[in-house]
C-alpha positions as CSV (number, residue, x, y, z in Angstrom):
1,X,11.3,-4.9,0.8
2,X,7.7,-4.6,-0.9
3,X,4.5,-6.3,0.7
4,X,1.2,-5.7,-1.0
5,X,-1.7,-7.2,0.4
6,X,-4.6,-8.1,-1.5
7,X,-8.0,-9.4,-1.2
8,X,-10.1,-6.7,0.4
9,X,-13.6,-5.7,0.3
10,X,-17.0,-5.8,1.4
11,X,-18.9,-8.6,3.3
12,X,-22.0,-9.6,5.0
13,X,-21.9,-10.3,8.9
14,X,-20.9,-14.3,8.5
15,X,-19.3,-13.8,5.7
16,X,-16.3,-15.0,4.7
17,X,-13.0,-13.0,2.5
18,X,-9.3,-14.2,2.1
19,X,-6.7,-11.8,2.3
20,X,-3.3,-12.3,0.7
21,X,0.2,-10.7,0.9
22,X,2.7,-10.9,-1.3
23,X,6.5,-10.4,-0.5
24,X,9.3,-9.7,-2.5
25,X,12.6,-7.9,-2.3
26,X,13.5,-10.1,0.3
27,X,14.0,-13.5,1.4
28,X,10.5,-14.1,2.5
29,X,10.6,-17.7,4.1
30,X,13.7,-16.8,7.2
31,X,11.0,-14.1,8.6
32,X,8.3,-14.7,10.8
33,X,5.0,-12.3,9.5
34,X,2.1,-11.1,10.7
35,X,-1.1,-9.6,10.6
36,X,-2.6,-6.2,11.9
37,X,-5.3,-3.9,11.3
38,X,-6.2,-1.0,12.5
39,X,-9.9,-0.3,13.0
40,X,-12.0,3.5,12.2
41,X,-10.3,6.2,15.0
42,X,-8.5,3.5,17.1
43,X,-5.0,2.1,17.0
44,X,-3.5,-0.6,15.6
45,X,-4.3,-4.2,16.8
46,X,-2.5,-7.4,16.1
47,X,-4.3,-9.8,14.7
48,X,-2.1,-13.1,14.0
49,X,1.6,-13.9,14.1
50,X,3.3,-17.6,11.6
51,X,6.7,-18.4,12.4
52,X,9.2,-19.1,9.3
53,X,8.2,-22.2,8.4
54,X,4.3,-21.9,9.3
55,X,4.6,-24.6,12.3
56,X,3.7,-22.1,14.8
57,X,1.0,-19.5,14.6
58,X,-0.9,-17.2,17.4
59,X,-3.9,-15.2,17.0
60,X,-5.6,-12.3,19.2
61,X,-8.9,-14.2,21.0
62,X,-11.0,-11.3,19.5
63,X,-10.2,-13.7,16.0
64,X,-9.7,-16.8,17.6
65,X,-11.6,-19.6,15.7
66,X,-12.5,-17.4,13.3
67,X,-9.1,-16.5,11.3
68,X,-6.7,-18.8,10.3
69,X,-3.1,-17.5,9.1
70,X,-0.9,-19.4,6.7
71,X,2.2,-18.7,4.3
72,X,3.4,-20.6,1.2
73,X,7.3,-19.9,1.2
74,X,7.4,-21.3,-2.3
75,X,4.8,-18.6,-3.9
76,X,6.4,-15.7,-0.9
77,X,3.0,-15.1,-0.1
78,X,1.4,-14.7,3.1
79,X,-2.5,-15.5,3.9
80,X,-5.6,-14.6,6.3
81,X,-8.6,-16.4,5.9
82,X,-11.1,-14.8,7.6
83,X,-14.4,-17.0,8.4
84,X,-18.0,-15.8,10.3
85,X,-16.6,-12.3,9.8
86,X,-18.4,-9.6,12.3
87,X,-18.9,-5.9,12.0
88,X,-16.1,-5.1,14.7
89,X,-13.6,-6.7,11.9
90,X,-14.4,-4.1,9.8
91,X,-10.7,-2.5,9.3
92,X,-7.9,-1.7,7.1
93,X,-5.6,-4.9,7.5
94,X,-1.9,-4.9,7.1
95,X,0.8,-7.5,6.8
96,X,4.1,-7.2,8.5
97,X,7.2,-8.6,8.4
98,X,8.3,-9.7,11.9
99,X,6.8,-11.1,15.3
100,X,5.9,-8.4,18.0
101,X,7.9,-5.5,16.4
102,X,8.0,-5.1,12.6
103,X,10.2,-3.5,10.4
104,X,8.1,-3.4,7.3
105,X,4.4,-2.9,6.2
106,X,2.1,-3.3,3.3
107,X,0.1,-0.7,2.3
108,X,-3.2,-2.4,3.6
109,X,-6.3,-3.9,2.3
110,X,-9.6,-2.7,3.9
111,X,-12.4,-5.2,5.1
112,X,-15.8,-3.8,5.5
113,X,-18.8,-6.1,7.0
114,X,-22.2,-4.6,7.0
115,X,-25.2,-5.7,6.1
């Protein structure tokens, strides 16, 4: 299992930066995914879950109207776009395979908003 998320960086407050995952080594479109960062000296949060065929998603009200998760099952690539970004998003974000407990992780991509 390999997922290697891309799209990372640095952004103004309001800002806006899409992050992208991409799966392989497994049959990407029969597992749900998610998102999760993990902010400066504090544990990991999850941010956004997408079922298997991207009917169903959930997010954490902290990104709420502000971050919408996708997937295109044909490309095995998993999305985050990430709108009116705020300093407290400022974290290293990870995709996962799975839906509340996760078996694999990507390496992460960091997200930095300052002015």
């Amino acid at each position: 299992v390999q997922l290697v998320e891309s799209g990372g960086g640095m952004v103004q407050p309001g800002g806006s930066l899409r992050l992208s995952c991409a799966a392989s080594e497994f049959t990407f479109s029969r597992y749900d995914m998610s998102w999760v960062r993990q902010a400066p000296g504090k544990g990991s949060e999850w941010v956004s879950s997408i079922s298997t065929g991207g009917s169903t998603t959930y997010y954490a009200d902290s990104v709420k109207g502000r971050f919408t998760i996708s997937r295109d099952n044909a490309k095995n690539t998993l999305y985050l776009q990430m709108n009116s970004l705020k300093p407290e998003d400022t974290a290293l974000y990870y995709c996962a395979r799975g839906w509340g407990s996760y078996d694999y992780w990507g390496q992460g991509t960091q997200v930095t908003v300052s002015s």
